[in-house]
N, C-alpha and C positions, 0 to 999 in steps of 0.2 A: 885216325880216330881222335876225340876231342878228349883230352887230357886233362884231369886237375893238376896245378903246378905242386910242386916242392914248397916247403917251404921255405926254404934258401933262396928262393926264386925271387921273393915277393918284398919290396920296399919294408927297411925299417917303419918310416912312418905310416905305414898301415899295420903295425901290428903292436898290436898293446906293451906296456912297458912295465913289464914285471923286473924287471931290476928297479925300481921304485919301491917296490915289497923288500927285496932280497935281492941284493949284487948279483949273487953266482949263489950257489948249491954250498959250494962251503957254508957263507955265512946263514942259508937254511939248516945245516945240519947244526950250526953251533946254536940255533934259535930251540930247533928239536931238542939239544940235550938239555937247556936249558929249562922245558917248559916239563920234560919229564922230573928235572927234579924237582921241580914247583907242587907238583902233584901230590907228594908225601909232605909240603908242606900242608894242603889244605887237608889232607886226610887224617892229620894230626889235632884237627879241633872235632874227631867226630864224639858226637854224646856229651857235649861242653857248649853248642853255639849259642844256648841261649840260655846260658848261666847270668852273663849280663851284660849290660850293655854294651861296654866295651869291647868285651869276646864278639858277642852277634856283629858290632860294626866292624872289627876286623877279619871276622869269615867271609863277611860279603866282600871287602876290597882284597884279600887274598884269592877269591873265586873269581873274581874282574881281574885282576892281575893275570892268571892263569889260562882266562877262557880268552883273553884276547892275544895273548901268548899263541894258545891255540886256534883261535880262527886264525889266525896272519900264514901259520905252518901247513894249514888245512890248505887254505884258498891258493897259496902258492902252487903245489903238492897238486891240487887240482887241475890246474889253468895249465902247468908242464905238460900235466899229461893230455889233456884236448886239446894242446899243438898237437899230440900225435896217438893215437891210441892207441898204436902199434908198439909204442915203446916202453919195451919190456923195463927198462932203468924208470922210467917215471912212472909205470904202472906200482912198482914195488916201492917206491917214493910216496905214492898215494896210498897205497895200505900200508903204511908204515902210520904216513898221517893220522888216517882213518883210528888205527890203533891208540895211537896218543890219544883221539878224541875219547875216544871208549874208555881209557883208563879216567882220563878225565873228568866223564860221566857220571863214573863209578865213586869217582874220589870224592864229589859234590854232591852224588844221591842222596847222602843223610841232611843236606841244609832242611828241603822244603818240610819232610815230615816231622822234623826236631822243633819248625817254627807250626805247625802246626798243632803239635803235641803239646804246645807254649799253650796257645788259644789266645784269642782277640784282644782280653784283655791283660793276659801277661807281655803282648809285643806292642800294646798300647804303653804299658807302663815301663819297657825300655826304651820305646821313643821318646817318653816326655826326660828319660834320664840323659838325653845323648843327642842333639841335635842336628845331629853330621846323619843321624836316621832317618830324619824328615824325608828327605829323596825319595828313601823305597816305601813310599805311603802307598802308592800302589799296585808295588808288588807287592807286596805284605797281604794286601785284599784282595788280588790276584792267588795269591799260593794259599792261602785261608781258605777262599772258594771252593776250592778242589779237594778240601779236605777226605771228602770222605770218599774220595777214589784211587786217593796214597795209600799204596801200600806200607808196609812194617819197612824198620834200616834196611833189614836184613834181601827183603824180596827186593825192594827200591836197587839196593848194586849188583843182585843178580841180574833185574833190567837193564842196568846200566851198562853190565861185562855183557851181555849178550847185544849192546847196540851193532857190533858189526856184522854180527854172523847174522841179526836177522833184517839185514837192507842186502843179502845175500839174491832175493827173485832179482833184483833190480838192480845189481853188478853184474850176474849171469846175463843177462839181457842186454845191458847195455856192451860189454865186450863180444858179445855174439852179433851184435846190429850194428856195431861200428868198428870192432876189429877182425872179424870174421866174415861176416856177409859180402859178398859181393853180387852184383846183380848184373845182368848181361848187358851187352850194346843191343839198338834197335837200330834198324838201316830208318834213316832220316826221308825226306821225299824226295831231295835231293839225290840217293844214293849211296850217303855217307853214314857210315855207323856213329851213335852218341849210345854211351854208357849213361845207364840209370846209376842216379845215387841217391840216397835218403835226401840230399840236400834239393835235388834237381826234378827230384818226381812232380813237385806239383807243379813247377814250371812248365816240364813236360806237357803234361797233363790239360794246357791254359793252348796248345799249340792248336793254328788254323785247321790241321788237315785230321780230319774225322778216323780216317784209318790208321794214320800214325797213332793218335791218342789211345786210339784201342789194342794196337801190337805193345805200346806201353803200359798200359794197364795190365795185358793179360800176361806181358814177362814181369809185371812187377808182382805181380800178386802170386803168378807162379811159384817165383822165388819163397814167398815164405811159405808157402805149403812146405816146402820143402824143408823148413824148420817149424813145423808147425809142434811136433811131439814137445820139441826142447820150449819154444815160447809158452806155450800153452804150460806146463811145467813150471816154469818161471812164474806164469802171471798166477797161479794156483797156489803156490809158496807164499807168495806178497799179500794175496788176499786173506788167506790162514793166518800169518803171520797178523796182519787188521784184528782179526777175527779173535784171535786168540789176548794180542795185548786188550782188546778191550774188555776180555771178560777177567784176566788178572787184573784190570782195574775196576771191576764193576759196575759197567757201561752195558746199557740193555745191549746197544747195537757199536757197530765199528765207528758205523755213521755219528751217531751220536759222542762218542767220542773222539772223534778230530772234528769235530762244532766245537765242542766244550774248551779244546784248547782253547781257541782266540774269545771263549765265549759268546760264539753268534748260536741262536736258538733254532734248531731244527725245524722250524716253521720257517724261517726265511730262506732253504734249502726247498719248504715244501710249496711257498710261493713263487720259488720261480717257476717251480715244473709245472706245476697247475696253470700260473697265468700263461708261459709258451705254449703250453697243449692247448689251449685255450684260443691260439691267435696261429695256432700253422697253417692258417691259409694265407697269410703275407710271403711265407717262407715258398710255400705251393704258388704262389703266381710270382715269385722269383723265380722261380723253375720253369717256370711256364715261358716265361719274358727270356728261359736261355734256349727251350724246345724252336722256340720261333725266331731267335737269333741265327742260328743254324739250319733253319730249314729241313727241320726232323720231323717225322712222322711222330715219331718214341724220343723221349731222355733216356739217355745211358749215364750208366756210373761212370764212363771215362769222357762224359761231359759235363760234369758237374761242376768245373774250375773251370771249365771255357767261359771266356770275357763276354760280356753282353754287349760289347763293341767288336764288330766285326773288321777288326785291323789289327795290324798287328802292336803290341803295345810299344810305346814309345821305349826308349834307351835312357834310364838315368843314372848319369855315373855317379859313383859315390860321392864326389866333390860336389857337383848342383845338388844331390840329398844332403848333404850339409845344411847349404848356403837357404833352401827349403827350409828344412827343420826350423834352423836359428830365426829367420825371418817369423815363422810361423806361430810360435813364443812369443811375442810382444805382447800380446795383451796379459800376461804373468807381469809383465814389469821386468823393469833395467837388469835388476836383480837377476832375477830368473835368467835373463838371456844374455848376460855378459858370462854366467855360474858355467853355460853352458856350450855358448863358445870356445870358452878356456878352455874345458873339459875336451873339447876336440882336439884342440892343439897340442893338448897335451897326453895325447896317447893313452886315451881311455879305450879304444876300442882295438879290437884285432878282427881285420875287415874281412878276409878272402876266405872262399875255402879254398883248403890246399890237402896234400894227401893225407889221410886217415883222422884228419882232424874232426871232433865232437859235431856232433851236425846240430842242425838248430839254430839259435842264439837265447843268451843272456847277459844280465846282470849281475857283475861279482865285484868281490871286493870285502875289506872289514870294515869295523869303526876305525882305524890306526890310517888305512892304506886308501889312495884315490880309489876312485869306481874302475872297473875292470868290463866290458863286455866284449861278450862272444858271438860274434858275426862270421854269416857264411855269403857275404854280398854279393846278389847276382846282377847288378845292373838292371834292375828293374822297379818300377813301383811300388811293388809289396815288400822288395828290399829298403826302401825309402821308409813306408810307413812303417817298417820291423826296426828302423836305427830311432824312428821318435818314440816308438813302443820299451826300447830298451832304455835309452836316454829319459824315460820319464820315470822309471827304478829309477836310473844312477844319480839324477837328481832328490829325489825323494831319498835317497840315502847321505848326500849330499846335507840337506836342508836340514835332517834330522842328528847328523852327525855332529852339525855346528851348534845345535841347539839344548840337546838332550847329555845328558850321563850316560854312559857305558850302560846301565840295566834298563834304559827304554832306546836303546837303539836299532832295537832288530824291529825294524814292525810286522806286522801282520798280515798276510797274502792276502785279505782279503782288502784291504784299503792300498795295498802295494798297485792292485791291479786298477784300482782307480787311476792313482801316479799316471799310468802307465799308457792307458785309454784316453785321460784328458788330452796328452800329445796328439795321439793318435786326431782325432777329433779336432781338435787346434790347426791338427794340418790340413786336414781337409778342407776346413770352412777358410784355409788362407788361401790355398790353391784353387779353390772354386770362386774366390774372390777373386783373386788376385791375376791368374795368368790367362793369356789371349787366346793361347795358343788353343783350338778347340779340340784337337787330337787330346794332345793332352787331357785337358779337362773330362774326354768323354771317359778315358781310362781311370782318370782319377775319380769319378764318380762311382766308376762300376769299382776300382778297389774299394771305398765304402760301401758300398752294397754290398761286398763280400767279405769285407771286416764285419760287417755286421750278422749276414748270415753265419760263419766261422765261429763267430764269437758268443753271439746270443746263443741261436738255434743249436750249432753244431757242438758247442761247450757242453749244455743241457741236454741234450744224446746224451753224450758220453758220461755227465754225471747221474743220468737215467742210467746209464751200464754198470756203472760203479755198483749205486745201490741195489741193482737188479742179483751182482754177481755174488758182493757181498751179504746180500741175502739167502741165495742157493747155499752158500758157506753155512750160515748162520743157523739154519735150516738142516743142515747134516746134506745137502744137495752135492754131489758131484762134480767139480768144475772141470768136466774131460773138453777137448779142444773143438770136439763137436757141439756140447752142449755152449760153449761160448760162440760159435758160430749163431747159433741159434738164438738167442739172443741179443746178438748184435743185428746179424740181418730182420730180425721184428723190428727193430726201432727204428734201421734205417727207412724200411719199409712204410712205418708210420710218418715220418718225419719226411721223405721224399716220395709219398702220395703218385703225384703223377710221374715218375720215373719209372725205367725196370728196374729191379732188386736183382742182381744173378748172383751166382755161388761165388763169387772170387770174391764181390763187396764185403760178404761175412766176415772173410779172415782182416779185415779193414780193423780192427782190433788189436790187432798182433804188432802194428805199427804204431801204438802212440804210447808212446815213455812215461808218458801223467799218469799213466794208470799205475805205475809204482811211488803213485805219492799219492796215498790215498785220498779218497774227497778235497781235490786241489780244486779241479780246474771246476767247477760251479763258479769260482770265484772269479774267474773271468768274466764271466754272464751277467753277475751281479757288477763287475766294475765297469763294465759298458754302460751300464743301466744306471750307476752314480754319476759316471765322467759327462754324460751328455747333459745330465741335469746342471752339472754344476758348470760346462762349458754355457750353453745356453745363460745361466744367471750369472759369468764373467761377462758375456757380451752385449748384453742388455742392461745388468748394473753398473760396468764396468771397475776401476780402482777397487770400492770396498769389495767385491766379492773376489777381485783376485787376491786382496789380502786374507781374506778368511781363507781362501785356498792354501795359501803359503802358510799361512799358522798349521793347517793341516800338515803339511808337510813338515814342518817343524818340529810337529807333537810324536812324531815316532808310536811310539805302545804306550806313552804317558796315560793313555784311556784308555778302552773298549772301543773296539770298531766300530761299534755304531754310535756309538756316543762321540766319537771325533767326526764322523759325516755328520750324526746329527749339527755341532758344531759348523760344519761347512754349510750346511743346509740343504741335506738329502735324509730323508728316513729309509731308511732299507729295511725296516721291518713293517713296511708296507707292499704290498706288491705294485702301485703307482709307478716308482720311477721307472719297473721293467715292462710295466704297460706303456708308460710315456716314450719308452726309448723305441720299441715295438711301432706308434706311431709314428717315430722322427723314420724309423726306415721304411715306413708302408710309404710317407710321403716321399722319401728321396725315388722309391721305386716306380711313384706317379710321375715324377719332374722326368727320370729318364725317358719315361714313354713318350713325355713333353717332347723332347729333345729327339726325338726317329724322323 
């Protein structure tokens, strides 16, 4: 039977270099003791910070002081534990963490509402007193905005002491999906058993033999029925919890309130759903183009990731995804691709999955510490375009880190995913340039077609689900594990048209983690629908528009999201780019026809 290794098994230089953060665990606990007592330092200017100028400019560098104290302990604390999730010592290391943050929280809750209580023009008249304030011009207009959905000191650290208990659906879940579950082997066609893993399903899934794909499907899908009470429960919690923090802040909807953080306007949530509904028959004759790849009567849901190349995909080992990646960067400039060369060399990523480790991947790291990502590399394609997906974060934090202050360094998911997609896209248009090999090429064509299915279409589902679910909530509606079936199989139903819909697709739900971060992943949707714009105007302008890109990346949260693409030159408060992108894949899905 096919085994994931140890991880003792697997080369230092493939796995990220967290002693770069922290030596060993001693010097994290003497960092922990350290940042708890920082805590009672900043909690000591509460009801004082904006007395005057000098107070106000010293609460903010005591809370930068602190909060990066704290992310360094966090991000540590976190990364220990997805080496392994089974480990009980790093699990307790991470809610150790977690806790710090929450007191943290709490210690800081009184800044915003005390500068709020100031008003406009009393934190006006400590900036012109104090010029080391000028920086948070900003945030200042940032935390002003929000005025009137801050609550009082007093409810503000009751929020703040209950951060841990209420990211409680989305612990529960993630410990039962990745230290609990386990999912059966399938005899291969060979004869040989392979275990399903959350990491390995959709690989599975992408496989030649039509019968195999369906014995994996219907074990995988089993499998969570069989947690279906406790997920279901979990995702219930998370939603209420949405539901509930928005009306303690006075937000009509959940929804409405995680827009309002990064302040993007709920119409830009409403044009993408509108313009995709709008255009799923591109998405229906990608379906169509995989019914006749296969030589089906019917689409099945355990053909929905089969390749529109009928071979099997090529092998690319992590080392050619490298040497890919970097190549495919040049049109960024010197810059860009030397930033991010180094960054390989230097043990930014942790490549393999090995046992019990975090499935997925991402981008981690602080402002203090190199980029950190989390890779489960399968030797494959989509493993390729998942390392320039992650790589164009840890750049984007990269850029911003060298450029910005500590209070615009975290940006905002919604232009992260831009970062993120232009790689993505970069790469494609290098290797459809650039390599002879036609095997190749056909694979890599069909991964954009399904980067872009996945991303546009299949993102927009699921933030169709969101709003759907947290509507029922909202509504006093019931979110029992049938009623969320119901629900998700309608959309999928809409959304894949000419396929069958059957009862196992439903619980298709119960398996994506974004749904405990509420209204996230639209933002995907929407960063596909920037990055192509703005790849397209690097490679047709070229220089200046990679330079506006890179200022992009520079500017971290120093703006508003749309006001920094604005700057790049994408409007995303138009529905255009996600129609425009919509056509850049109607047409790749013509060329491949080109290509039979």
């Amino acid at each position: 039977m096919s085994s994931v290794p140890e991880r003792g098994e697997v080369d230092e230089q493939y796995k990220w270099d967290l002693e770069s953060l922290y030596p060993d665990d001693e010097t994290w606990e003497e960092a922990f003791e350290q940042a708890g007592e920082h805590v009672a330092d900043l909690a000591a200017y509460e009801g004082r910070a904006t007395d005057d100028a000098e107070t106000l400019l010293s609460v903010l560098e005591t809370y930068e002081t602190l909060m990066r104290e704290v992310s360094n302990v966090a991000a540590y604390a976190r990364m220990r534990r997805d080496e392994d999730t089974a480990d009980g010592d790093y699990q307790a290391l991470f809610a150790r963490a977690q806790s710090l943050a929450s007191k943290a929280s709490s210690a800081a809750s009184f800044i915003e509402p005390e500068i709020q209580q100031a008003g406009r023009d009393r934190i006006e008249e400590l900036m012109a007193a104090e010029d080391d304030l000028d920086v948070y011009d900003h945030y200042f207009d940032d935390v002003l905005r929000t005025e009137e959905h801050t609550r009082s000191t007093e409810v503000e650290n009751l929020l703040a002491d209950l951060g841990e208990v209420l990211d409680a659906g989305g612990e529960v879940y993630n410990m039962l999906t990745n230290a609990d579950m386990e999912f059966p082997a399938v005899e291969q066609p060979d004869g040989t058993p392979k275990r399903i893993t959350l990491n390995n399903f959709t690989t599975l899934q992408k496989h030649p033999d039509r019968q195999y794909r369906k014995d994996v499907y219907q074990a995988f899908y089993d499998e969570w029925e069989s947690v279906r009470n406790a997920v279901a429960a979990a995702h219930k919690k998370s939603v209420k919890t949405d539901v509930k923090l928005a009306q303690a802040r006075d937000y009509d909807t959940a929804r409405e309130a995680a827009l309002d953080g990064p302040n993007v306007p709920v119409e830009v949530y409403d044009n993408l759903v509108e313009t995709v509904h709008d255009e799923l028959d591109k998405l229906h004759h990608h379906a169509e183009l995989k019914r006749e790849a296969i030589g089906a009567d019917e689409l099945r849901m355990w053909d929905l990731y089969v390749p529109l190349v009928q071979s099997e995909s090529p092998d690319v080992p992590y080392e050619q995804a490298r040497e890919y990646v970097i190549d495919a960067v040049e049109p960024l400039g010197e810059e860009y691709q030397s930033l991010l060369a180094e960054g390989l060399d230097a043990r930014w990523v942790d490549v393999y999955e090995t046992k019990n480790k975090q499935s997925g991947a991402y981008s981690g790291g602080t402002y203090d510490s190199q980029p950190f990502i989390l890779m489960n590399y399968q030797d494959d394609v989509e493993s390729m375009f998942t390392l320039a997906h992650e790589l164009g974060h840890s750049m984007h934090s990269e850029f911003t880190s060298e450029e910005q202050p500590y209070v615009y360094s975290s940006y905002e998911i919604f232009t992260a995913e831009v970062a993120s997609t232009v790689n993505e896209t970069l790469l494609t248009e290098h290797l459809l340039e650039t390599v002879e090999d036609e095997h190749l090429r056909r694979h890599v064509l069909n991964e954009y077609l399904e980067r872009f299915r996945s991303t546009l279409y299949r993102q927009t589902m699921f933030a169709e689900f969101e709003q759907r679910t947290h509507q029922l909530a909202e509504d006093g509606q019931p979110l029992t594990a049938d009623r969320l079936d119901e629900v998700y199989a309608d959309l999928k139903g809409d959304y894949y048209e000419p396929a069958a819909v059957d009862d196992r697709i439903a619980r298709e739900w119960m398996r994506i983690p974004h749904f405990y971060r509420a209204f996230y992943v639209y933002q995907y949707a929407t960063g596909i629908s920037a990055a192509v714009a703005l790849v397209e105007g690097i490679l047709e302008e070229g220089q200046p528009a990679a330079e506006r890109y890179l200022d992009f990346l520079r500017s971290g949260s120093r703006e508003y999201p749309l006001d920094l693409l604005r700057n790049a030159g994408v409007d995303m408060a138009s529905p255009d780019p996600i129609s425009e992108a919509l056509s850049v894949y109607d047409g790749y899905l013509d060329e491949f026809e080109r290509l039979q």
